[in-house]
C-alpha positions as CSV (number, residue, x, y, z in Angstrom):
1,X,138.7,-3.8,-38.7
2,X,138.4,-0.3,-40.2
3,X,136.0,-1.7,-43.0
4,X,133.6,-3.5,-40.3
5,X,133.2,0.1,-38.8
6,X,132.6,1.5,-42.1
7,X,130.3,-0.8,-43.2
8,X,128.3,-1.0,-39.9
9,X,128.3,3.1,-40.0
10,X,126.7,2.6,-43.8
11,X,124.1,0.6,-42.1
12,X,123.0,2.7,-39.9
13,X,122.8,6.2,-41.8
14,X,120.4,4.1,-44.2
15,X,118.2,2.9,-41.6
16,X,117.9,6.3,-40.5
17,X,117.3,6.9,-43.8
18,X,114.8,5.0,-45.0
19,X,112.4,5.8,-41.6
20,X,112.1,9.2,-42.3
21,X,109.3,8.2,-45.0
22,X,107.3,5.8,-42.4
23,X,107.5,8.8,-40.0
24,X,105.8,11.1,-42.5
25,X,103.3,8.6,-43.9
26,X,102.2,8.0,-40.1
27,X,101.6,11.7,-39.7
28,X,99.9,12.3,-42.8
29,X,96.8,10.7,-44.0
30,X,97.0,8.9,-47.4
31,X,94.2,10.2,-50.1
32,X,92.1,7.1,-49.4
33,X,91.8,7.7,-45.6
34,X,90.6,11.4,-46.3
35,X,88.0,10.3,-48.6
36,X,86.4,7.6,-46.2
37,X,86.8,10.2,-43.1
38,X,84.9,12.6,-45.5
39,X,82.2,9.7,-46.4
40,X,82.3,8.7,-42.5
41,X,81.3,12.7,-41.6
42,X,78.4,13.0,-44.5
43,X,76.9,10.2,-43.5
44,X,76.7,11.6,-40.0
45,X,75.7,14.5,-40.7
46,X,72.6,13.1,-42.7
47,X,71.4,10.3,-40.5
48,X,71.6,13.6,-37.9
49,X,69.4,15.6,-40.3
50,X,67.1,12.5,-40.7
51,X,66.7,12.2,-37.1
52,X,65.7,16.0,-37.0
53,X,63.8,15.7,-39.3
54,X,61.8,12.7,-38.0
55,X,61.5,14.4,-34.5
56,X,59.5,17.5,-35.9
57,X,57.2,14.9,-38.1
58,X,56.5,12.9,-34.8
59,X,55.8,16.6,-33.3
60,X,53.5,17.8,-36.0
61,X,51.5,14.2,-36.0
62,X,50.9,14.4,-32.4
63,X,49.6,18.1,-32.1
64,X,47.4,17.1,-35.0
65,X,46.1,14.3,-33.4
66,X,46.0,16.2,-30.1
67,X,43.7,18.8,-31.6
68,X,41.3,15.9,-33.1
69,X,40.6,13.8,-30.1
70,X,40.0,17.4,-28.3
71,X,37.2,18.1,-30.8
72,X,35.9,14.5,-30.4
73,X,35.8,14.7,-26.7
74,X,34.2,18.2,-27.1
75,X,31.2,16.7,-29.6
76,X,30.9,13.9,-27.2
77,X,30.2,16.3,-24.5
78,X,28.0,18.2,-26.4
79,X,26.1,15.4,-27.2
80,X,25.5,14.7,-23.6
81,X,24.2,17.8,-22.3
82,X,20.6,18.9,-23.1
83,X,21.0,22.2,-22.4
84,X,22.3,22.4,-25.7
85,X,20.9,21.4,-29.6
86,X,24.5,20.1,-30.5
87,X,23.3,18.8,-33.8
88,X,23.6,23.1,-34.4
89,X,26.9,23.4,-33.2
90,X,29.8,23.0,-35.1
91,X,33.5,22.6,-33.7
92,X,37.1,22.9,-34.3
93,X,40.2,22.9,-32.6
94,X,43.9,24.7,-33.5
95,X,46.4,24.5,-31.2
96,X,44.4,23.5,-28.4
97,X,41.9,26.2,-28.6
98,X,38.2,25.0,-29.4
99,X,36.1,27.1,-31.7
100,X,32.0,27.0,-31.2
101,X,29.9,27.9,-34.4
102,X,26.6,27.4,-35.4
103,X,23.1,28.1,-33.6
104,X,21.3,28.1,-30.1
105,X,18.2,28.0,-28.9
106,X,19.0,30.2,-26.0
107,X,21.6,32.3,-24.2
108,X,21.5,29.7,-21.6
109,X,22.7,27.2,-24.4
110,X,25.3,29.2,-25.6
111,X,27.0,29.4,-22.0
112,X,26.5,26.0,-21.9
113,X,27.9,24.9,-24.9
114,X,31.1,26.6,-23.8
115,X,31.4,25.7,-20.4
116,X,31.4,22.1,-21.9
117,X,34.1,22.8,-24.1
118,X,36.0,24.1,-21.3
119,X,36.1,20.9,-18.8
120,X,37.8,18.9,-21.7
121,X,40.8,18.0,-21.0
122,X,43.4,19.3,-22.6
123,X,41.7,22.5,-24.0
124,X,43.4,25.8,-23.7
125,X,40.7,28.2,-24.3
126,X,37.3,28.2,-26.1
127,X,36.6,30.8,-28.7
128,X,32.3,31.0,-28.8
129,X,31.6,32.6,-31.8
130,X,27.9,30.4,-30.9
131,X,24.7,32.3,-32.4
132,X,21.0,32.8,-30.2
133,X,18.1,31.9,-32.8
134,X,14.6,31.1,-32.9
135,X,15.1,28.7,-35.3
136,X,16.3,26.3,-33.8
137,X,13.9,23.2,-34.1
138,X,12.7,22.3,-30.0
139,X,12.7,18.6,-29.2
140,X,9.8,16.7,-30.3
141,X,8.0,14.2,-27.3
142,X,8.5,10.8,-28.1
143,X,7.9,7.7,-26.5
144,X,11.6,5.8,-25.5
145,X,10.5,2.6,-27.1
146,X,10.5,4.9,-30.6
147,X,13.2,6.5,-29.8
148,X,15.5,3.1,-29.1
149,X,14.1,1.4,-32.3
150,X,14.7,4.6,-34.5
151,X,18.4,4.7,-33.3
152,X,19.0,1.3,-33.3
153,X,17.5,0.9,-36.9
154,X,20.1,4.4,-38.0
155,X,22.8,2.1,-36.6
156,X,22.5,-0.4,-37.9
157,X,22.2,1.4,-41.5
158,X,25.4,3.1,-40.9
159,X,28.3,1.8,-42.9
160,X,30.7,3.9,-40.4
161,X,28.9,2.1,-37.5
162,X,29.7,-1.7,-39.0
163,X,31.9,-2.7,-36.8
164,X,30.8,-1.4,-33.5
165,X,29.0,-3.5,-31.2
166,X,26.5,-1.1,-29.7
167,X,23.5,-1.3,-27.4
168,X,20.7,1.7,-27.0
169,X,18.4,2.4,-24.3
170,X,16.4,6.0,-23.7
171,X,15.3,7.4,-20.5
172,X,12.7,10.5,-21.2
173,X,14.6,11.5,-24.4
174,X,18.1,11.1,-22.9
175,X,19.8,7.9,-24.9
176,X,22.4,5.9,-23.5
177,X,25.1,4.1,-25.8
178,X,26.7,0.8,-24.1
179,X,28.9,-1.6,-25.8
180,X,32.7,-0.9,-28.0
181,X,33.6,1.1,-30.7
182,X,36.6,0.4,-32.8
183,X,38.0,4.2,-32.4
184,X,37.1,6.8,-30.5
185,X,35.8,8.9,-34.1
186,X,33.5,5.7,-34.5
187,X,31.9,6.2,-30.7
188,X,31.9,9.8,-31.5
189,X,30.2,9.3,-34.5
190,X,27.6,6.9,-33.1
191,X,26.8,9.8,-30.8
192,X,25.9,12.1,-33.6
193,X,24.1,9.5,-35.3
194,X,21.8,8.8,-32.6
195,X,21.5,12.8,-31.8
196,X,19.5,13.4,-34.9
197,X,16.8,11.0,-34.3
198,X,13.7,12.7,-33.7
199,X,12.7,13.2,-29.7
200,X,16.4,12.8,-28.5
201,X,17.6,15.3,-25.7
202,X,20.9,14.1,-25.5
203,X,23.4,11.3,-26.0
204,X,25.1,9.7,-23.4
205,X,28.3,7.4,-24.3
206,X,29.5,5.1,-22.6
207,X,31.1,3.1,-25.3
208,X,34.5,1.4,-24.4
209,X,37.3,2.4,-27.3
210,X,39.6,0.0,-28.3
211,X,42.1,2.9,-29.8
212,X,42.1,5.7,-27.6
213,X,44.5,6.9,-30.0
């Protein structure tokens, strides 16, 4: 009987043991778990940078392309008003904010150009750095039939202009533009194409853009 006790007390002081080992392996990591929880926390932290990164390229892309339909939009408006010789006046946008340059006719034109600039939407502020000369050609008469078959025929010339589909009618100088452009730089271009045809006032577009983008 004494040597059953013994043995069963044998028993037990080596189960007790041989658990101390599985309690410390449970509470510390083995090498290979620390090397795949580093890997885990890399990978984090560049899918994070990635992401960051990615967010300010997105940013950039979309003031850029802010800024260029804003001097689009300020062209086209330019274009339409016959206060002012916009085939003289040259503009860029940063940051929101249009810049005028180039020449006038008149002081009246100048105030013109930048009260047009103004009503676009999205403009912060207009910087007119516009310039009053004489030399600025006036607008020769022409008959509307002329003018409709000399825009028409620059059109049609224009490889930029290929894939518009565009229609042209003139009402004492002042030229209408019906039909669909491809982009809204196609329509805008379309609009400075027909501007420098001889006895035009102004350009009025009412092209429909397929990518207002």
């Amino acid at each position: 009987m004494l040597r059953q006790l013994i043995v069963v007390a044998f028993a037990v002081v080596a189960v007790g043991t041989l658990s101390v080992p599985t309690g410390r392996a449970a509470e510390e990591p083995s090498q290979a778990t620390k090397e795949k929880d580093s890997a885990v926390d890399k990978m984090g932290q560049a899918t994070n940078h990635a992401a960051e990164k990615s967010k300010e390229a997105v940013g950039t892309a979309t003031k850029k392309l802010s800024d260029s339909w804003i001097t689009m939009k300020t062209k086209l408006s330019l274009f339409a008003d016959d206060r002012v010789s916009s085939t003289d006046v040259h503009v860029t946008t940063k940051q929101k904010v249009v810049a005028l340059r180039g020449k006038v006719g008149s002081e009246d034109a100048r105030k013109a150009a930048e009260e047009d600039a103004r009503k676009v939407e999205g403009v912060n502020d207009v910087e007119n750095h516009l310039i009053v000369s004489k030399s600025v050609p006036k607008v020769v008469e022409r008959k509307d039939e002329e003018i409709v078959k000399d825009v028409e025929g620059r059109i049609k010339k224009d490889p930029g202009l290929k894939q518009a589909d565009i229609e042209v009618r003139a009402d004492d100088g002042i030229v209408t533009l019906n039909g669909n452009a491809p982009s809204l730089r196609t329509s805008t271009h379309a609009s400075e194409v027909a501007s420098r045809v001889s006895g035009v006032r102004a350009v009025h577009n009412e092209l429909s853009v397929e990518e207002q983008g």
